[in-house]
C-alpha angles and dihedrals in degrees: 000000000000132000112212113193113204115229090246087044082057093048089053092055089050092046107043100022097043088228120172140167108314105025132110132224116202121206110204146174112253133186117252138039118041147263141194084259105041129023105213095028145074147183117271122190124202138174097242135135112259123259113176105007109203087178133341147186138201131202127175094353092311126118119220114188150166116206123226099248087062092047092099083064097071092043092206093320126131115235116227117186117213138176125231107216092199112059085016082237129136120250133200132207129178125220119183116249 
């Protein structure tokens, strides 16, 4: 599994969250909603230290990380972070591995 963060979906980060060198930023499964993956369940993002790190990825001095208890989430997909223009909100989208 990888996660590829686009550069408007950086800026985003930067933007909304606030996020700067240093920081993390945790993708995780949630209860509620859907996704292509999991009916019932969605992805969730957060500013938050990492605990457990499963993969990881850092830009501009940002982590970006799935723990290893969430891994089942992405069942062997890569997780690409996008930004709708339209609505400035971030998109996923999940390509097998």
């Amino acid at each position: 599994m990888q996660i590829v963060i686009s550069d408007e979906a950086l800026r985003w980060f930067k933007q909304d969250m606030d996020a700067e060198h240093g920081d993390a930023i945790k993708f995780f499964a949630r209860y509620g909603g859907s996704s292509p993956l999991h009916e019932g369940f969605s992805i969730g993002v957060t500013k938050e230290q990492p605990d457990d790190v499963y993969v990881q990825i850092e830009k501009e001095g940002i982590l970006f990380y799935v723990e290893k208890r969430d891994h089942w989430f992405f069942d062997g997909h890569d997780l690409h972070v996008l930004v709708d223009s339209a609505l400035n909100e971030l998109t996923y989208t999940y390509k097998k591995a």
